[in-house]
N, C-alpha and C positions, 0 to 999 in steps of 0.2 A: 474568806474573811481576811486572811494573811495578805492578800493584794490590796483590799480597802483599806487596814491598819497601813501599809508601808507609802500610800500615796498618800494617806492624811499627814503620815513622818513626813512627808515631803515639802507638806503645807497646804496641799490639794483641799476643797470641802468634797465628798463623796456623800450622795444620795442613792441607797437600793434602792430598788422597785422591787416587788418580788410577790409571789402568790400567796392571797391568804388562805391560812390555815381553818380558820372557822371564822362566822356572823362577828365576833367578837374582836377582831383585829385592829389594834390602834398603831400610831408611828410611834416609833423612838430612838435612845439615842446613844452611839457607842461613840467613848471617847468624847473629844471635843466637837469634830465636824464631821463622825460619820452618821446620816440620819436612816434611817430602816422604814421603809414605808409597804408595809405586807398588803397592799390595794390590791393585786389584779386578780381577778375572778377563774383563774385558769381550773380545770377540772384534776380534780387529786383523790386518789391516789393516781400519779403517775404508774403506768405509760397514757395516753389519750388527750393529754394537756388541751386537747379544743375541743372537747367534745362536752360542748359546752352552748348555752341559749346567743341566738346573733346577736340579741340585745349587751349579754357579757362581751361580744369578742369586740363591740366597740363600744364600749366602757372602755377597754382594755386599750385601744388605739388611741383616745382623748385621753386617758391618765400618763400613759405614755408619751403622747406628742406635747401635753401642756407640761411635764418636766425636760422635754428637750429643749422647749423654748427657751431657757436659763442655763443649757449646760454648754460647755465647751469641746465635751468629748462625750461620747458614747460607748461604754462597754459590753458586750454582751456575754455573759459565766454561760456560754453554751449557744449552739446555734439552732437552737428552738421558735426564736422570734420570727414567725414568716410574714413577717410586713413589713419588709424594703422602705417603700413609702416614706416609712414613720422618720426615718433619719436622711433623708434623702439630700437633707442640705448642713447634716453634723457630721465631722469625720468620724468615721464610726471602725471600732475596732470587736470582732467575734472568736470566740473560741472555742472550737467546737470539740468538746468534750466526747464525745461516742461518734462511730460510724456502723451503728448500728437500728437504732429506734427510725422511728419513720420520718420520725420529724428532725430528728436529726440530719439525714441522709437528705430528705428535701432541701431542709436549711442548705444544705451547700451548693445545692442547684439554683434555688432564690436569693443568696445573701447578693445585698450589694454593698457591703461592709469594706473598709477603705485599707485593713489591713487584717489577715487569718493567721490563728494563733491554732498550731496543732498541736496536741500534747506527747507526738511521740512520730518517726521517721515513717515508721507504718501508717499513721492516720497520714499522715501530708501526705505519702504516694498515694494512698486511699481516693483521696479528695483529688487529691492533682490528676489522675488517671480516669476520673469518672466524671464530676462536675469541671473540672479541668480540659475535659474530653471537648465539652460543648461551650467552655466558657474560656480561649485561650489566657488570655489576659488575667486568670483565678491566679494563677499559678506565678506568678509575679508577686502577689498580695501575702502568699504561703509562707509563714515564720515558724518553722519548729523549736518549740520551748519542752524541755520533759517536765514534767510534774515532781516539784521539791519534796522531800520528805522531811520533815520537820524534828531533826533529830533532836530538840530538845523534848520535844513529846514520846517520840517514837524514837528507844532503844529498852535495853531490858532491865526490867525492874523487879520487885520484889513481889512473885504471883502467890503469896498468901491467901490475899482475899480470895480471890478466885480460887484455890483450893478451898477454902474453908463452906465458899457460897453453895460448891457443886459436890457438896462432900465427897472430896475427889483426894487420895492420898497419893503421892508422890514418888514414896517409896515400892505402892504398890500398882498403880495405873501408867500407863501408860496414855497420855493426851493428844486424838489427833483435832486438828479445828477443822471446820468445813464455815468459815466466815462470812457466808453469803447471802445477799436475801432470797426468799423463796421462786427460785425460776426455773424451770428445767434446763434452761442454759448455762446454769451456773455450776450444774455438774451434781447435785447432789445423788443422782442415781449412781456414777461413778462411785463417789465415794461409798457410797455402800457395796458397791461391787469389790474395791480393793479391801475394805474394811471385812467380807468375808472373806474374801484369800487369806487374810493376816490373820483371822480366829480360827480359820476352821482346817486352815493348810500349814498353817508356821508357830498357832500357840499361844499368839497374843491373847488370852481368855481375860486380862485384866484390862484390856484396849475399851476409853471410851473418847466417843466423840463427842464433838460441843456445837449444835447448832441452832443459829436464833433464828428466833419467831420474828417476823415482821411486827412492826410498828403499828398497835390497832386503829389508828386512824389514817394506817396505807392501808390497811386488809383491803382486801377485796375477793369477788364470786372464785376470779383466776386463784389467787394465793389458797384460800380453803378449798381448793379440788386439787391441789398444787400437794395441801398436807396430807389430804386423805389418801391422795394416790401413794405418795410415799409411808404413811403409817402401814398402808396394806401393804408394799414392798416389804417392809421390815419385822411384819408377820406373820409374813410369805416364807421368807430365808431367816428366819428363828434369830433375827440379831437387836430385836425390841433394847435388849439391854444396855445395848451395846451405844445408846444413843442418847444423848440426854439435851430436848430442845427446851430453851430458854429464852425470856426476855431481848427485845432488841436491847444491845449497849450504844453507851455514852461514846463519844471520841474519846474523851479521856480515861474511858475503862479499856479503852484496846489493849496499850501497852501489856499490862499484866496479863490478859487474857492470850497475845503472844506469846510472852514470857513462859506463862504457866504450860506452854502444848510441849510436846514435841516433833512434832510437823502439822504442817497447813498446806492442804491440799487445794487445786484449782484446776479440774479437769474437763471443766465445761468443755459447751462449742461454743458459747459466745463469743463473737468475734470483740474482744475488747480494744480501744483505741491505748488505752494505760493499763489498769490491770494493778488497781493500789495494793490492794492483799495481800497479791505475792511480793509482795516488795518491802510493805510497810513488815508485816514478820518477818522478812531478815533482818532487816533494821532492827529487830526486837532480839535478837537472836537466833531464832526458831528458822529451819530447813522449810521450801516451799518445794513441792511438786507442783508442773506446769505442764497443761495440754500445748503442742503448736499450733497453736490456733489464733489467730491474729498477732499482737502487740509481742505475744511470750514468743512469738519464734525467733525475735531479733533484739526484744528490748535489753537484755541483756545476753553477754557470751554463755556457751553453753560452759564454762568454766564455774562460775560464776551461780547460775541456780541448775537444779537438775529441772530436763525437760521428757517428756514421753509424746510418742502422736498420738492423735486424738482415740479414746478406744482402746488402746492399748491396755488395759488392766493389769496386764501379767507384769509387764516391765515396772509400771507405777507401782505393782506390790512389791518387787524384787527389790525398789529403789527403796522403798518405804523400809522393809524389812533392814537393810542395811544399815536408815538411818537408824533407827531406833535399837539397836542393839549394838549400834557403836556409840550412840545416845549422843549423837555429833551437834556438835553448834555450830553456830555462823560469827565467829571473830575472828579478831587480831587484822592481818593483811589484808584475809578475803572480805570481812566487814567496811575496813575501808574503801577496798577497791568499789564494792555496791556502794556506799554512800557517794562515792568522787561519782556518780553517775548522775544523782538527783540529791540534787545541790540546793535548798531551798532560798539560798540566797542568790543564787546564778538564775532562778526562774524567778523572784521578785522584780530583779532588775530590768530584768529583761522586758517583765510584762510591765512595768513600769514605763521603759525607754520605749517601746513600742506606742502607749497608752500616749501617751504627751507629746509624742512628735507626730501621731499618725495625719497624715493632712487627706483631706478632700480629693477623689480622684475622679475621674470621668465613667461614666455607666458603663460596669462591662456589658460586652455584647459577645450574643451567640454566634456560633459557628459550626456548621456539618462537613464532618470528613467526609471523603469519598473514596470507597472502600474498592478496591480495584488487585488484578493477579500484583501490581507494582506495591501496594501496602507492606510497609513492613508490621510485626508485629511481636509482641512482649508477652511473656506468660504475668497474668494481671498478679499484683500486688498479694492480693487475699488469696493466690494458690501458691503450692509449692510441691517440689520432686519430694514424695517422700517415698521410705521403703515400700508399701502400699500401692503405691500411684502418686497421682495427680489429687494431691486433695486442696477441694475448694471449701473455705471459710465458711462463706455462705449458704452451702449445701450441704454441709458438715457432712460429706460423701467425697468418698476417694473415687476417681476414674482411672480404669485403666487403658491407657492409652500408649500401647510399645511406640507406633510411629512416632508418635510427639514426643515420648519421654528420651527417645534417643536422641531426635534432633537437638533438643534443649542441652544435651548433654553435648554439645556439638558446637552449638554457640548460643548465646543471648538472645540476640534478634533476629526474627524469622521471616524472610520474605518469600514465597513461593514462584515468584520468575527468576528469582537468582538462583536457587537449588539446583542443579544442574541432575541429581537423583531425587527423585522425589519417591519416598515411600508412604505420602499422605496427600490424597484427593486435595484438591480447590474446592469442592464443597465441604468438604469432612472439615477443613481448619474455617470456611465460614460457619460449619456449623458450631466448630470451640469457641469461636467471637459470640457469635449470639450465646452460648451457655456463659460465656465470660470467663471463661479460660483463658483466651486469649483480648490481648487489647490493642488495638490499631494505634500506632504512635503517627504524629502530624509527619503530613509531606517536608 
């Protein structure tokens, strides 16, 4: 919404498209010329957006192409739209928010989008390394913007309410947030795992956690098999009490709900491309714990937030334990330094100057590498050396591998005819390529 307000500031008129929510959906209207048009028929609760009658999926293509007729530019908040086609003669500019969901990860294989807006240096290699792999010319298009925080919204406030809402005293509880919607990716098994180290090994008896329910009109079969499984976890390991789920919030209830914790944890395996959570609670004051698991191993310095590898429980409770009984916040220097990161006025302009000058480019076109002993190659983006191994993002499984981990430790780029020692087969590192360990870089 903060991109449509700052191009109407500009004098821009801005029309969304966007899914409606129920039979009942009309247009309307924000500001002076931005209009909201909730038409296309996409299936919700997300994930599955096309799983939907053929007759909707071109409804969806005519409501689409009959407002491209009149526009000048074409944005897309995510790279979900898999029909190319539709804009084929508007400059069109995409941002592909996750490298994760299906449709997502497609989109970056189909966009033919005139310029790519990635929200963080992991997602670009992401895309540059993979849809980049077969589409040279992607990677030309590739604009890394981070995602602003909006620190008029998000900094710390006065978490009364939210004490009073979750009969939750201050003096006596200790608040950790688990801020996520219901996904096994998002770590809440974790959290329950450190949250019994912290009661049952260190004494927190007055530790409760705060986590929401999904939005009853995203439920779905997955999320209620999602709760059940986790209620029976939690009166499995006797910590029922210890949990208190609640309503989905408002954006503008976050703040306080930050404010009110004292840390917020993120120890999924979701491979996140941003990763708001951890970031938006600093901004609020509040300490984040982070898996390395996509975006959190690079997006900021390990100075900066604390991190753990994925799994890790024991570290994440040690780190946990410290904050909480140094009762530590996130200001002064180190608050600025997190904000000077996600700038929300350095990503408006940006996606602004991108939006209005993007011009029309020529189709990209595919290309197959040829994978030969001469290939050089790179340990892929979404792995990395950790104390464990080799852990891969998307497998959320550490390999151990001594040959490779040594080479790596040896240099960057791996060719197997220039090795002059070689302690790892020509098939063994074709077969890292095919698991995606490893990734062939261009002749």
């Amino acid at each position: 919404m903060n991109i449509c307000q700052f191009l109407e500031q500009q004098g821009h008129e801005v029309v969304i498209l966007c899914a409606q929510a129920d039979e009942n959906h009309t247009s309307f209207t924000l500001g002076q010329n931005i209009k909201v048009k909730p038409e296309l028929p996409f299936h919700l609760p997300f994930p599955q957006p096309y799983q939907i009658p053929p007759g909707d999926l071109a409804l969806i293509c005519e409501l689409v192409a009959r407002e491209l007729e009149a526009a000048d530019r074409f944005y897309m908040h995510d790279g979900e739209l898999l029909l190319p086609f539709l804009y084929a003669a508007v400059p069109t500019v995409s941002s592909f928010r996750d490298n994760y969901y299906p449709e997502s990860i497609l989109g970056t294989f189909l966009t033919q989008a005139d310029a790519i807006i990635a929200v963080s240096g992991f997602s670009a290699e992401v895309i540059k390394v993979s849809a980049g792999r077969v589409f040279p010319k992607l990677k030309e298009r590739i604009h890394t913007v981070l995602n602003g925080i909006d620190t008029q919204l998000y900094h710390a406030v006065d978490p009364t309410p939210v004490f009073r809402r979750y009969a939750l005293d201050p003096a006596v509880h200790q608040i950790i947030l688990h801020p996520h919607r219901p996904d096994a990716g998002k770590g809440l098994l974790q959290t329950i795992l450190v949250v019994e180290k912290l009661v049952k090994e260190h004494g927190f008896t007055q530790l409760r956690v705060l986590v929401p329910e999904w939005l009853d009109e995203m439920n779905g079969k997955g999320e209620s098999e999602f709760h059940a499984q986790i209620s029976a976890e939690l009166r499995h390991r006797g910590l029922e009490e210890y949990f208190i789920f609640h309503p989905w919030l408002s954006q503008e209830e976050m703040p306080a709900y930050y404010s009110a914790a004292s840390l917020t944890l993120c120890l999924g395996n979701m491979v996140e491309a941003f990763g708001n959570v951890a970031y938006e609670s600093l901004a609020c004051g509040t300490p984040s714990i982070v898996a390395k698991v996509g975006v959190h191993r690079s997006q900021l310095p390990d100075t900066l937030i604390d991190k753990v590898e994925y799994g890790d429980i024991e570290t994440a409770a040690q780190i946990a334990v410290g904050i909480l009984r140094a009762h530590r916040r996130v200001e002064g220097e180190h608050l600025a330094q997190i904000l000077n990161y996600f700038s929300i006025e350095a990503q408006l302009e940006a996606y602004a100057e991108i939006i209005t000058k993007v011009q029309k480019l020529p189709r990209l076109e595919h290309q197959t590498i040829t994978i030969s002993l001469e290939t050089k190659f790179q340990l892929a983006p979404w792995c990395y050396l950790s104390s464990r191994g080799i852990f891969h993002d998307y497998h959320a499984k550490y390999y151990s591998i001594p040959e490779l981990e040594a080479w790596l430790t040896e240099e960057d780029t791996l060719c197997f005819s220039a090795k002059a020692e070689r302690s790892i087969s020509w098939n063994a590192m074709l077969d890292l390529y095919r698991l995606g360990i490893l990734i062939p870089l261009p002749a």
